[in-house]
C-alpha positions in Angstrom: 99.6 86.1 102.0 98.6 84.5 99.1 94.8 85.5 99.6 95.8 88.9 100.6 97.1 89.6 97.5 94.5 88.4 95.1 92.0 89.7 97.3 94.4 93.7 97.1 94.2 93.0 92.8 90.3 92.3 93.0 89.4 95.1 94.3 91.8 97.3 92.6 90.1 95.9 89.2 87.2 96.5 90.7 88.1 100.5 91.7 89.8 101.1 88.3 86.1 99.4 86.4 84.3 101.8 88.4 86.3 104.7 88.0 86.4 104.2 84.1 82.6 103.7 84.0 82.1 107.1 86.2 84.6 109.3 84.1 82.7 107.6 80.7 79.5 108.9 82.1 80.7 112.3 82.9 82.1 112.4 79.4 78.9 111.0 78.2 80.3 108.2 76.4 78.5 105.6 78.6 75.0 104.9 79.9 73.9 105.2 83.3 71.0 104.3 85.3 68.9 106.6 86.8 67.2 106.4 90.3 63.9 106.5 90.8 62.3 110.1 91.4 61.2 109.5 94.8 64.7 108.2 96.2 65.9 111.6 93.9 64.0 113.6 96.1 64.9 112.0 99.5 68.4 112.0 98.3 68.0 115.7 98.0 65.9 116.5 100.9 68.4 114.7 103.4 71.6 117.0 101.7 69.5 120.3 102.5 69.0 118.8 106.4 71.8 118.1 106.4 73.4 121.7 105.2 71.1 123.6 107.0 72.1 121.8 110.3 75.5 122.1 110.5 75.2 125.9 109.5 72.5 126.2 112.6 74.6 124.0 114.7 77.7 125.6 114.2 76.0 129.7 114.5 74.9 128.4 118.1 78.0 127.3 118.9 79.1 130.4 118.0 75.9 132.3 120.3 76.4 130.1 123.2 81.0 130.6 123.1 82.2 133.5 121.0 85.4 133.0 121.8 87.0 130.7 119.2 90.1 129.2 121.7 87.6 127.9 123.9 85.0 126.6 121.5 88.4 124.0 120.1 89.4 123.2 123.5 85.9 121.9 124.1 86.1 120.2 120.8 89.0 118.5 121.9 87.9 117.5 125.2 84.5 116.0 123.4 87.0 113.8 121.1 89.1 112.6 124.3 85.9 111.6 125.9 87.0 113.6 129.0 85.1 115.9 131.1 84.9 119.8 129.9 86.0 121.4 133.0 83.9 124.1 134.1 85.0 127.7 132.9 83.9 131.2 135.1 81.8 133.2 132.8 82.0 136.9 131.9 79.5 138.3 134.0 80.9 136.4 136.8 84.4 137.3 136.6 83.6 141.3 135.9 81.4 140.9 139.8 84.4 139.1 141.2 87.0 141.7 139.5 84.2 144.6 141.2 83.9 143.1 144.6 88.1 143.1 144.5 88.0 146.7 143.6 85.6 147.7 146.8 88.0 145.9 149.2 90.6 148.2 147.9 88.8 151.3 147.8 86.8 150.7 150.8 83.5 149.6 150.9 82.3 152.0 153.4 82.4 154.8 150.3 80.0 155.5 148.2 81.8 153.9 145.3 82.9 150.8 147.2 79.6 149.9 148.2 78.5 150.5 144.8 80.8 148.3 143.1 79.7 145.4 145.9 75.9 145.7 145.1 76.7 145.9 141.2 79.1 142.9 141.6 76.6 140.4 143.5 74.3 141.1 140.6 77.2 140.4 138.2 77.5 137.3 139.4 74.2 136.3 139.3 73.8 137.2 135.4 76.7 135.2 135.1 75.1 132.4 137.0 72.1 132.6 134.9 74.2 132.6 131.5 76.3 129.7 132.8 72.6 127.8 133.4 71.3 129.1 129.8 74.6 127.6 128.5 74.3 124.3 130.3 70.7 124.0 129.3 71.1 124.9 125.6 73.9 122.7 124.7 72.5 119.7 126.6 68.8 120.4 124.8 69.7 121.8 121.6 73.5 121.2 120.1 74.1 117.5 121.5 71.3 116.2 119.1 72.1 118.4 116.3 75.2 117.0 117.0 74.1 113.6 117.4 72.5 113.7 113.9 76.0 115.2 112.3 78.2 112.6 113.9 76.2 109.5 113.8 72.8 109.2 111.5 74.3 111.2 108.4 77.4 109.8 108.6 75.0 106.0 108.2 73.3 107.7 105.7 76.3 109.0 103.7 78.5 105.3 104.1 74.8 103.8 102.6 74.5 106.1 99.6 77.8 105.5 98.4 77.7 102.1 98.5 74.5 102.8 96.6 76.7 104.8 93.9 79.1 101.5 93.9 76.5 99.4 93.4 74.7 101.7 90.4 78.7 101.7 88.9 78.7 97.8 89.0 75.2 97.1 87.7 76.3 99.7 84.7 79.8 98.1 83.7 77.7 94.8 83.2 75.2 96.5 81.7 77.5 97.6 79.0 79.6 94.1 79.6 76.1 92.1 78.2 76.0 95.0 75.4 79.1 94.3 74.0 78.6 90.5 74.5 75.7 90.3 72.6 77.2 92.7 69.7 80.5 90.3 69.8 78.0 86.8 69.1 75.6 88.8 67.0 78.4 89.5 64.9 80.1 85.8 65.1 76.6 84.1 64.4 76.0 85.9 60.6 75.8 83.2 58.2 79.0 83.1 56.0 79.7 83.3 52.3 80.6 79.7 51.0 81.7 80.8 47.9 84.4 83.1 49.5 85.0 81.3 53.2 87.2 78.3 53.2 85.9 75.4 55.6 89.0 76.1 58.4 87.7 80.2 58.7 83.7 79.0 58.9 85.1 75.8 61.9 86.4 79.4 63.6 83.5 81.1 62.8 81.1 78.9 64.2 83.5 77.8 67.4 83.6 82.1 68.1 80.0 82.3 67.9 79.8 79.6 70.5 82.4 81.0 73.1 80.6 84.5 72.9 77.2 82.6 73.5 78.9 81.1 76.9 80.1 85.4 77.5 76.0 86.7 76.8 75.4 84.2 79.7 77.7 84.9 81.9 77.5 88.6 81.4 73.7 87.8 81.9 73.8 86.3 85.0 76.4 88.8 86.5 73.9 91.2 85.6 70.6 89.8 87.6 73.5 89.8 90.6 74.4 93.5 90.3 70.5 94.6 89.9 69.5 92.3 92.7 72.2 94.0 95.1 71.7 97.0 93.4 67.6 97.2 94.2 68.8 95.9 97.7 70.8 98.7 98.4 68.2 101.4 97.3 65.5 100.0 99.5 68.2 100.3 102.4 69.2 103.6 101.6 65.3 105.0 100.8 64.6 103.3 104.5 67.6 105.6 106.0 66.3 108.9 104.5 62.6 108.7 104.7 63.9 108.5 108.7 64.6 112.3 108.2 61.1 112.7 108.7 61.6 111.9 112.3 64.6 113.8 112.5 63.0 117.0 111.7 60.2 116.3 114.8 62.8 115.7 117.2 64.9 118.9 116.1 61.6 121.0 116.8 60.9 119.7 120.0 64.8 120.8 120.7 64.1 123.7 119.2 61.3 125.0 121.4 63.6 123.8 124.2 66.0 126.1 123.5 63.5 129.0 122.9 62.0 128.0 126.4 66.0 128.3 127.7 66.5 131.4 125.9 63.2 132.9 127.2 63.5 132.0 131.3 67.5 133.1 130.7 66.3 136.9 129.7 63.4 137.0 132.2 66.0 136.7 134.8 68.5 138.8 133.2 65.3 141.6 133.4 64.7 140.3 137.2 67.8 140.7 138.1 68.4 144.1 136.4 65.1 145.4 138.3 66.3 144.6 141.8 69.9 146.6 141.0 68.0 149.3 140.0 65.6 149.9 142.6 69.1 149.3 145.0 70.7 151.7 143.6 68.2 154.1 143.1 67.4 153.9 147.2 71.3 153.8 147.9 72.0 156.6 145.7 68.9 158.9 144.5 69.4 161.6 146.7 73.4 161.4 145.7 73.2 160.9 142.0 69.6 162.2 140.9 68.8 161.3 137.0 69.8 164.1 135.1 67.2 163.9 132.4 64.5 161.8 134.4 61.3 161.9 131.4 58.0 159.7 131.8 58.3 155.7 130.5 56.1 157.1 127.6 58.8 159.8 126.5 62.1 157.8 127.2 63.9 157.0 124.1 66.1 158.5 121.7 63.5 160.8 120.4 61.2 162.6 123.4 58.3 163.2 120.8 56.6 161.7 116.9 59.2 162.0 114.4 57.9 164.6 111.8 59.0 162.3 108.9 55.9 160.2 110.2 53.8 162.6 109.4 52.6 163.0 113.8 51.5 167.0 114.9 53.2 168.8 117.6 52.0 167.3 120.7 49.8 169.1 123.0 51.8 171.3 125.6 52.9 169.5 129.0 51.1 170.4 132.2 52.0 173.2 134.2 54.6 171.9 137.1 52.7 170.8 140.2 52.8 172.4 143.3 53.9 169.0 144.8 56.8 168.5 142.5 58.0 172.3 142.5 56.4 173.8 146.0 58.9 177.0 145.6 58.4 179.0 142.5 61.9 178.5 139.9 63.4 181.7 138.9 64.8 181.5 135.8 66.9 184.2 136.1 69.1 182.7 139.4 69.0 179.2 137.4 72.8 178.4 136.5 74.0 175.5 134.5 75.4 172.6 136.0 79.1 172.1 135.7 78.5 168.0 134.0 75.2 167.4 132.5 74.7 169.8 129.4 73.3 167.9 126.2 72.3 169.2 123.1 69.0 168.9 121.9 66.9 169.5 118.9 63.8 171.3 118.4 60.8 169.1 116.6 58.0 171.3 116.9 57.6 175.2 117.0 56.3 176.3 120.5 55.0 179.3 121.9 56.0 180.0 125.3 53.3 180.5 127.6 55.0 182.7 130.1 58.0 184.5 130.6 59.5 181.5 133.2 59.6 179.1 129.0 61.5 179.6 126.3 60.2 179.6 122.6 61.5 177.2 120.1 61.5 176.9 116.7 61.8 174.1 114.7 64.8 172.1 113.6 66.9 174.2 115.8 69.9 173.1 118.2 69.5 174.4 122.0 71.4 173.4 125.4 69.2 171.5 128.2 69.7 170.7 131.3 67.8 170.1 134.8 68.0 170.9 137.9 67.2 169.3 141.2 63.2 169.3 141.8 62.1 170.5 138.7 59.1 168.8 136.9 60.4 165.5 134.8 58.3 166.7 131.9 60.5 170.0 131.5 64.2 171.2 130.9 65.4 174.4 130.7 66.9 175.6 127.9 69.7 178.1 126.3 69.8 180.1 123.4 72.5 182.5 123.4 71.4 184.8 126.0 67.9 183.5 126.4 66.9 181.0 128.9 63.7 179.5 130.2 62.1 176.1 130.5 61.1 174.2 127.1 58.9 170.9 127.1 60.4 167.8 126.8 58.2 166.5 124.0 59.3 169.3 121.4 63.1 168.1 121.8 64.9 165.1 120.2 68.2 164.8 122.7 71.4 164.1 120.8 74.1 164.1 123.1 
């Protein structure tokens, strides 16, 4: 009991030193000793990895599990050392909630057998997301992680014993300082013709007791330095291992662009089989309303004009192929659903009285009709109707 108590009022004397020397040095009342410029520099180097990695680490958490609740009940499963149990994602539970919907509404319809084909391929972008997921956190956030939790956290324990150590070596810095001032002081020669003999016996026993304090202070003070120039070698050793930590975050890092990368290519698989199922299941059913060529798709059909781009040259007529019976405009009728509004880029000149003139920058209705060339629409204007060329419009709605 005895030794725990001394040993609790040493190192409170030793916590109140230091704290007096660090608030004198803030205040500028006290000296303090610098480190060298290249342990500065690691020193600063190793807070910006360390910044710039927990911001990266937690943003991916927050890419690879938006959903907050989730993202602490894996924290807290990490922390227990238990197994994160495995959680259905998104895309798989919106397939399973279609496939549900099918048996109700019958998956002999139309819309039932649908909501099956759209469902399987749910599931399978939720399979692939639940792979990317896997993949990522094993490749990328565990050793981001790993440096957080474990190699900083060395670092950071080393570097402020380092600060201790620089507080120590200070106090008997300024310990030997006033030591030396104190027998300086004690050791000038006195006046004999105003000293009696007892004060100069005082004097000269002073002078020898603060010789005894330069030497101690001394010798405390090669121990501080030697444990301070100990402690910066282990500390420069730690951060100069950054180096390494940045090669092993870039080899994750092109691991979890590789995830990332086979992820979207099967998301774009994936989304290419459904398509071409649906388009054989249901063309003839549902045709596109405003089918264009891959070169015109987009929000805008044609140049913008702000980009300085000419009209573009006028479509080809309709083949014979794609239109074997002539359109008459004049029987035409719009559709009940699948009027949008579109606006006019380019003046054009119709060619014929089946087409429609335009003028720029104003607002007509389009629409199509079954069997009608994908590179025109007819178009209203008040009374006046005829076919207009995709490329002169800009759809809005």
């Amino acid at each position: 009991m005895d030794f725990n108590v001394k040993k609790l009022a040493s190192d409170a004397g030793v916590f109140f030193t230091r704290a007096v020397q660090f608030t004198e040095e803030k205040l500028g009342q006290a000296e303090k000793t610098e480190l060298d410029a290249h342990l500065e520099n690691l020193i600063a180097r190793g807070d910006c990895t360390k910044n710039w990695t927990e911001k990266i680490f937690r943003q991916t958490e927050v890419l690879l599990q938006p959903n907050p609740s989730a993202r602490i009940e894996e924290f807290f499963y990490e922390k227990l050392d238990r197994k994160i149990p495995t959680r259905t994602t998104n895309g798989e539970l919106l397939g399973q909630y279609m496939q549900d919907a099918a048996k109700d509404f019958g998956p002999g319809t139309p819309y039932g057998s649908t909501l099956i084909t759209v469902g399987e391929y749910q599931k399978k972008l939720g399979g692939a997301e639940r792979e990317f997921l896997q993949a990522s956190a094993v490749g990328f956030l565990t050793p981001l992680r790993n440096f957080l939790e474990g190699d900083w956290r060395t670092i950071s324990k080393e570097r402020r014993l380092l600060e201790n150590r620089r507080l120590d070596l200070d106090v008997c810095k300024a310990r030997l300082k006033k030591a030396k001032l104190a027998e300086a002081k004690a050791a000038a020669a006195p006046d004999f013709q105003e000293t009696r003999p007892r004060n100069y016996i005082l004097s000269a026993s002073a002078s020898a007791l603060w010789s005894e304090e330069v030497d101690k202070a001394e010798q405390e003070l090669r121990v501080a330095q030697t444990e301070f120039d100990r402690q910066a070698e282990v500390t420069r050793l730690l951060l100069e291992g950054i180096s390494s930590t940045h090669v092993n975050h870039l080899r994750c890092l092109h691991e979890f662009v590789e995830a990332q990368a086979v992820y979207y290519a099967q998301c774009h698989k994936h989304m290419q089989e459904l398509q071409k199922e649906l388009s054989s299941a249901n063309g003839d059913t549902f045709p596109n309303a405003f089918a264009v060529n891959p070169s015109t798709s987009g929000l805008s059909a044609g140049p913008s004009p702000l980009s300085g781009g000419s009209a573009p040259g006028r479509p080809p007529a309709p083949s014979s192929s794609l239109e074997p019976v002539p359109l008459k405009i004049e029987e035409v009728k719009p559709p009940a659903t699948g009027t949008r509004k579109a606006k006019v880029l380019y003046d054009y000149d119709a060619a014929d009285t089946s087409e429609l003139s335009l003028l720029a920058d104003e607002l007509i209705t389009v629409y199509t009709v079954p069997g009608m060339d994908p590179d025109w629409l007819i178009g209203e204007r008040g009374n006046q109707k005829g076919k207009v060329p995709v490329t002169y419009l800009e759809l809005l709605s």
